[in-house]
C-alpha positions in Angstrom: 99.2 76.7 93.1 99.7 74.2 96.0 99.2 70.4 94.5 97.9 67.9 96.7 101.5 66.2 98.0 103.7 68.8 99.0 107.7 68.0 99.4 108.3 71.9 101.3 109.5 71.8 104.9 107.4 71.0 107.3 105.6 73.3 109.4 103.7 74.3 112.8 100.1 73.3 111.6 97.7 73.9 114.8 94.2 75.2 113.7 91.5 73.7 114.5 87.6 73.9 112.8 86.0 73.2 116.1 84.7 75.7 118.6 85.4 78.8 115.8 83.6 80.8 118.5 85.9 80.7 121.1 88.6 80.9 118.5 87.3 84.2 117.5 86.9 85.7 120.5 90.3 84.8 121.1 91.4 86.5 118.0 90.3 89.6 118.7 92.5 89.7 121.8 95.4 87.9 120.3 96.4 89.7 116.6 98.3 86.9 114.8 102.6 88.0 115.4 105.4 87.6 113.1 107.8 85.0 113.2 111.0 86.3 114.7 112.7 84.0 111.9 111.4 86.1 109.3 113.7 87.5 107.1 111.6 90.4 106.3 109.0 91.6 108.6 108.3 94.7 106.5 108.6 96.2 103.6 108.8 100.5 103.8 110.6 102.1 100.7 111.0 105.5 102.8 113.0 103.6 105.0 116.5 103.7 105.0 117.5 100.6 106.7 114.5 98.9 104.6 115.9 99.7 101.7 119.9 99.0 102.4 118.5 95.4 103.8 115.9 94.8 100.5 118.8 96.0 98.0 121.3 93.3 99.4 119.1 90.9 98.3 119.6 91.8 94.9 123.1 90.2 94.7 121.9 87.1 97.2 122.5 84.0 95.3 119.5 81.0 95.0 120.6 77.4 93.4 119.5 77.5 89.3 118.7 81.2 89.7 118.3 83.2 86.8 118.3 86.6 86.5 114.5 88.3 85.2 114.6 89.4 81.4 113.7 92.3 80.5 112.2 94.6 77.4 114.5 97.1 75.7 111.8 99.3 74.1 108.9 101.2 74.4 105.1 100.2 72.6 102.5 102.5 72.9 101.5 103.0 76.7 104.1 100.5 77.6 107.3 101.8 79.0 108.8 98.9 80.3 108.2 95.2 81.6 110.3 92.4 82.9 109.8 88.8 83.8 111.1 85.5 85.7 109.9 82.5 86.9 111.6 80.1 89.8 111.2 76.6 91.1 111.4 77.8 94.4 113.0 76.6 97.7 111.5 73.1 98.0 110.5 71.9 94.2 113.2 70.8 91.4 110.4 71.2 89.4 108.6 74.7 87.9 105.0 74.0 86.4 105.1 77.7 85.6 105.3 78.9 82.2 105.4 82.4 80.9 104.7 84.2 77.3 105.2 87.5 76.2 104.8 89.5 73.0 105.4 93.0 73.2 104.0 93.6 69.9 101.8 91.0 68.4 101.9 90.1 64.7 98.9 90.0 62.5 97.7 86.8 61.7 97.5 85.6 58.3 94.0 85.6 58.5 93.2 88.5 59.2 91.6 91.3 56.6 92.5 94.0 58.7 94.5 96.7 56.5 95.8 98.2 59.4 97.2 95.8 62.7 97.4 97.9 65.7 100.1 97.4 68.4 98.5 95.0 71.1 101.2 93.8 73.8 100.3 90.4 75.5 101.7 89.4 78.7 100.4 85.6 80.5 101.0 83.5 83.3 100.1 79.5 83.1 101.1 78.1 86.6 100.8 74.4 86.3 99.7 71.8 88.9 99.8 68.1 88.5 102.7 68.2 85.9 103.5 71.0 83.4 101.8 69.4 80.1 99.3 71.6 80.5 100.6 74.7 81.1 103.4 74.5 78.8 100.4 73.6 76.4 98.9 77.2 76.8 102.3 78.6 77.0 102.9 77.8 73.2 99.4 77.5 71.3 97.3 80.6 73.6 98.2 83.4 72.0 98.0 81.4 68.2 94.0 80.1 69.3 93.5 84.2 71.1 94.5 86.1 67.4 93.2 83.8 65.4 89.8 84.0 67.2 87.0 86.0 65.1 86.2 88.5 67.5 90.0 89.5 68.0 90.8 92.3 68.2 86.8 93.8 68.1 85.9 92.6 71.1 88.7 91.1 73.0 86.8 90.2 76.0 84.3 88.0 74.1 87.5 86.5 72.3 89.5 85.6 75.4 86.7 84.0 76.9 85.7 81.9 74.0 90.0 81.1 73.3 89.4 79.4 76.8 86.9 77.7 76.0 88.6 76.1 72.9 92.0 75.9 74.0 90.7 73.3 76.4 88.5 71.6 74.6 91.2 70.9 72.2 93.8 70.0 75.2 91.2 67.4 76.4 91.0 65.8 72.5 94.6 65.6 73.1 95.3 64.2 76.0 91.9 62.2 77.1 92.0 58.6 76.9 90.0 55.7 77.8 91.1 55.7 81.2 92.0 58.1 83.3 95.8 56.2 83.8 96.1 56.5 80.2 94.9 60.3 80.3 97.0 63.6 80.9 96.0 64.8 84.3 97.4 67.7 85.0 96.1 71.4 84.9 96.9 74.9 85.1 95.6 78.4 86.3 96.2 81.4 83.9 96.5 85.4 84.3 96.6 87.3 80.7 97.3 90.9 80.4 96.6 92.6 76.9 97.6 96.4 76.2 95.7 98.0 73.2 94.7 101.4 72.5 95.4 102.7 76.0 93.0 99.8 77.8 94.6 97.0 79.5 92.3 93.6 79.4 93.1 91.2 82.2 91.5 87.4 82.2 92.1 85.6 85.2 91.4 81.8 85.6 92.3 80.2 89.4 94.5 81.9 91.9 97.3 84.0 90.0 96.6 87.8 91.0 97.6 91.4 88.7 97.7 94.4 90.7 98.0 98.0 90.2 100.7 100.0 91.9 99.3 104.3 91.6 100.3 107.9 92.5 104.2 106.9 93.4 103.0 103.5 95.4 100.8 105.6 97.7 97.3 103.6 96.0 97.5 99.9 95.6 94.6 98.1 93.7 94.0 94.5 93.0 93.1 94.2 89.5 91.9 90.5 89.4 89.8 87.6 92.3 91.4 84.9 93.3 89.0 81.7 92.5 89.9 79.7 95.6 87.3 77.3 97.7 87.1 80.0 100.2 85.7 82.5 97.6 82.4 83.0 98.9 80.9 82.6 94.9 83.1 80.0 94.0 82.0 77.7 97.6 78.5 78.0 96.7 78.8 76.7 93.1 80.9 73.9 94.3 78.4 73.0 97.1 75.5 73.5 94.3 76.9 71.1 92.3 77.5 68.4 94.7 80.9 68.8 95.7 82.2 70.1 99.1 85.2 71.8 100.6 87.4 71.0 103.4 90.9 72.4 104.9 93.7 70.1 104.4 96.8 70.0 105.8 99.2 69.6 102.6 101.9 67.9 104.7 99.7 65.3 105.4 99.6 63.0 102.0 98.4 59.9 103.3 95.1 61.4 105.3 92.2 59.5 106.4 89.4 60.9 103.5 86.7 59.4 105.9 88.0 61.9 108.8 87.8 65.3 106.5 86.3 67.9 107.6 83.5 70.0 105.6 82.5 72.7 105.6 78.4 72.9 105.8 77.6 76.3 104.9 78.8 79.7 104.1 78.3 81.0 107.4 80.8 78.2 109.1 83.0 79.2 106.2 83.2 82.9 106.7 84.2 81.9 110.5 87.1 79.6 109.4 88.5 81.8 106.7 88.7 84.6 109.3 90.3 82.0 112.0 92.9 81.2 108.8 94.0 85.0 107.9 94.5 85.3 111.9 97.0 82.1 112.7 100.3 80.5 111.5 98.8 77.4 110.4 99.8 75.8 107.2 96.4 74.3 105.8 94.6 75.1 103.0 90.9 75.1 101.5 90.3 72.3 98.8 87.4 70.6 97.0 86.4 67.0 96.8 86.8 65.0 95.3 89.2 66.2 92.8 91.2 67.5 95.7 92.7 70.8 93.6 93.1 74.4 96.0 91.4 76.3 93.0 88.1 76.9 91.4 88.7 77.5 87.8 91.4 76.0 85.7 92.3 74.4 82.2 92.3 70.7 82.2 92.0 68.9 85.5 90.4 65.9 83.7 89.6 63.6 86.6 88.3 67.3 88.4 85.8 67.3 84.7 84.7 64.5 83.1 82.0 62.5 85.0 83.2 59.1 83.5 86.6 59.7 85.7 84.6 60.6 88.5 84.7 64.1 88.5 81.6 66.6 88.5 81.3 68.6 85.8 80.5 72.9 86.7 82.5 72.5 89.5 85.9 73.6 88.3 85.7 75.4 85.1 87.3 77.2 82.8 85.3 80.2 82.2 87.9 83.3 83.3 86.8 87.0 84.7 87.5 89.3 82.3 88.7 92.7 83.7 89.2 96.1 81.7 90.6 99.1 83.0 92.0 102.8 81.5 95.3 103.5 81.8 96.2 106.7 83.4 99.0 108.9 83.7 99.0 108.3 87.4 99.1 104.4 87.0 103.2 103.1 87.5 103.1 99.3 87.2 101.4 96.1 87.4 102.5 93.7 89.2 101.5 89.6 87.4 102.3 87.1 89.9 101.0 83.3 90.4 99.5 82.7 93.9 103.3 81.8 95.5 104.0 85.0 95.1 101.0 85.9 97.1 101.1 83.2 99.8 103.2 85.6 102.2 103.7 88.9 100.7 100.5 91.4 100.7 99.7 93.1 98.0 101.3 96.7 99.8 104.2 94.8 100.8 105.0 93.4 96.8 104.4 96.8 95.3 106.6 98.1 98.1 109.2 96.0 97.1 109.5 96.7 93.6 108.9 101.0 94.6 112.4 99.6 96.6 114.2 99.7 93.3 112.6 102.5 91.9 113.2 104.9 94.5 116.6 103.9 95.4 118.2 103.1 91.9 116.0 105.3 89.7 118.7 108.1 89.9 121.9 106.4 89.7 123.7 107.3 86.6 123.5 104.7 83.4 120.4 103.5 84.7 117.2 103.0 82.8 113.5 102.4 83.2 114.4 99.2 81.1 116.9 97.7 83.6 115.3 99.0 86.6 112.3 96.8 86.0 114.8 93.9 85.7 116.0 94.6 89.7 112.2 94.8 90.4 110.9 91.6 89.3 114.5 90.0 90.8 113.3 92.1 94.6 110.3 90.7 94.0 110.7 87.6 94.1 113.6 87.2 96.1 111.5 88.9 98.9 108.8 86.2 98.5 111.7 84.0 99.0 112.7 85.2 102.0 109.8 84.8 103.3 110.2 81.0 103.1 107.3 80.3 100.3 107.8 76.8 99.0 105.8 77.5 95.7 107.1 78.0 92.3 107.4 81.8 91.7 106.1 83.6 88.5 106.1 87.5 88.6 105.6 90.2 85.4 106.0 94.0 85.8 104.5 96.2 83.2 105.6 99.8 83.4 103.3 102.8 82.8 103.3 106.1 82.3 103.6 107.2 86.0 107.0 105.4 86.9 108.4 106.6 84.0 107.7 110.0 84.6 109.2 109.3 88.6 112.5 107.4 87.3 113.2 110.5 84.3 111.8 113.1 87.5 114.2 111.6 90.2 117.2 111.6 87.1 116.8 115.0 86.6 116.6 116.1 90.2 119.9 114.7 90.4 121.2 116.5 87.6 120.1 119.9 89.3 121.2 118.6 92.3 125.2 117.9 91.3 125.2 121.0 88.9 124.5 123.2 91.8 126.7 121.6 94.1 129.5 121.7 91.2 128.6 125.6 91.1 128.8 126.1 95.0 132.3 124.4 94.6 133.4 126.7 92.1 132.7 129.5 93.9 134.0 128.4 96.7 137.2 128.0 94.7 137.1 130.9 93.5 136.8 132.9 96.6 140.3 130.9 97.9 141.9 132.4 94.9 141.4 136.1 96.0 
């Protein structure tokens, strides 16, 4: 997520709060228009030149670029998964942090005779510093397995492993004062595969979604909890706090000249005014200032004695649980600067880009083809100019699978007959 001083290249920022009405009377005439400086101004797999342009960017080079790494076995429902995470275009600096365990070991704990296979997958994208998210990076999983309800009832468990995890952060790192005190904080999207269900926890503004039927269905899996989330505006007002749009390229702002917002119905008018121009601002809540609702940590966002107020931010995640099914091909785990410029259509799109275009080259696997995914991906979300740090998981299913081994074997058929027609053809010369 965004933090409050932004060092990215400064934009056009032109919207304005007042007169919303005339703004959206203008809107309806005047759609919002690419940039003709976009690199990419869509994303269609069927399309030829799409794809020749979207598979160049695999071999474009970005400084202290990695390539994503990727799984080299199958467990249970999943086929396949890769993962990377980038500082960006305009940060030295990556709060992000990401764990994965394909197969999770029992804990010594447990009584269990039998451990089932349970894949975890998460996404801690940092703000204010990365103590806090590389802090949930290494003791989540430890606090999640150990938890007495896991693996029974794994919502209940990841709920209360939220819970804990920060109220053992905050033992940590809160001092006397808030100087003395760790202040930074961190979203978190958790994926966890067991007996054919997948359970997603989302806390702040990271998104999963749901790529079905060859790309033709995309579904978003999690809810962003940003200030302009309806639910999450009216807690925040409830408990005393407000929201405002700030202009992050504006550091040093006049706090007495903020703008906020009074209701939900003034709100609903500005987010639609947002989603329609090319302004650069973004929804926050005072006083802590953050561009999310629900986090781990935040300290001076928390604890009243540092001037925060407590039920405004906090760490209680939505739980989602879905069936896997054999028409389900991916999901896509990306923090929100993934997000900030690429739809979800146009980020499944990118990563059907690989799959439909690679999927049946010879040597190629499901394995390694998830690898050029994640790498599109992101490097799409980089040409769009985002100037967040960039966190993205695939997790292959069933139904991509079954389209790579599909489009592999159609080229098979395809050769052999060909090799036959030439045969004949040869054949026919001879007499």
């Amino acid at each position: 997520m965004e933090p409050i001083k932004s060092n990215k290249k400064k934009r056009n920022s032109t919207l304005q709060i007042s007169n919303t009405t005339k703004q959206l009377e203008k809107i309806s005439i005047d759609k919002r228009k690419s940039s003709a400086n976009d690199a990419v101004v869509s994303i269609d797999p069927n399309s030829l030149k799409s794809s020749i342009l979207s598979l160049n960017l695999l071999s474009k080079k970005y400084d202290n670029y990695e390539l994503p790494k990727f799984s080299n076995k199958q467990v249970g429902p999943l086929k396949s998964f890769s993962y990377n995470s980038y500082q960006g275009l305009y940060k030295d600096y990556n709060e992000d942090k990401i764990m994965i365990c394909a197969t999770i070991k029992k804990p010594s704990s447990s009584k269990m005779k039998t451990w089932p296979k349970i894949s975890y997958f998460a996404i801690f994208d940092g703000h204010g510093g990365e103590e806090c998210s590389e802090f949930l990076k290494n003791n989540f999983l430890n606090y999640l397995v150990e938890n007495k309800n896991f693996p029974f009832d794994i919502k209940l468990s990841m709920i209360e492993t939220f819970q804990k995890i920060e109220e053992d952060f905050f033992k940590l790192k809160c001092k006397d004062t808030l100087e003395e005190s760790e202040k930074s904080g961190s979203c978190a999207l958790i994926s966890i595969i067991f007996d054919n269900k997948i359970y997603i926890a989302n806390l702040g503004d990271s998104r999963a979604i749901l790529s079905m039927n060859g790309g033709t269905k995309v579904k978003q899996l999690t809810v962003d909890h940003k200030p302009e989330n309806v639910k999450e505006f009216e807690r925040a007002t409830k408990n005393g706090s407000q929201i405002y749009l700030d202009d992050s390229d504006e550091p040093d702002r006049d706090e007495t000249k903020l703008h906020f917002i009074k209701d939900k119905a003034e709100l609903e008018k500005i987010v639609v005014i947002k989603q329609n121009s090319t302004e650069d601002k973004i929804f926050r809540v005072y006083p802590s200032d953050l561009a999310v609702m629900r986090t781990i940590g935040d300290i001076r966002a928390k604890k009243k004695e540092f001037g925060g107020i407590p039920g405004t931010i906090i760490n209680t995640p939505d739980v989602f649980i879905f069936d896997i099914n054999s028409t389900d091909d991916f999901i896509i785990m990306g923090c929100d600067g993934i997000f900030d410029d690429l739809n979800n259509q146009e980020v499944v799109n990118a990563a059907w880009m690989v799959f439909k275009n690679r999927g049946n080259e010879k040597n190629f696997d499901l394995h390694e083809l998830s690898q050029e995914a994640c790498d599109l991906v992101i490097k799409f979300a980089l040409e769009k100019d985002t100037t967040d740090n960039l966190s993205c998981i695939i997790i292959g299913l069933e139904g991509v699978e079954k389209f790579v081994k599909t489009s592999q074997l159609k080229k098979k058929v395809n050769s052999n007959v060909n090799n036959f027609k030439k045969g004949i053809q040869k054949s026919k010369s001879i007499y």
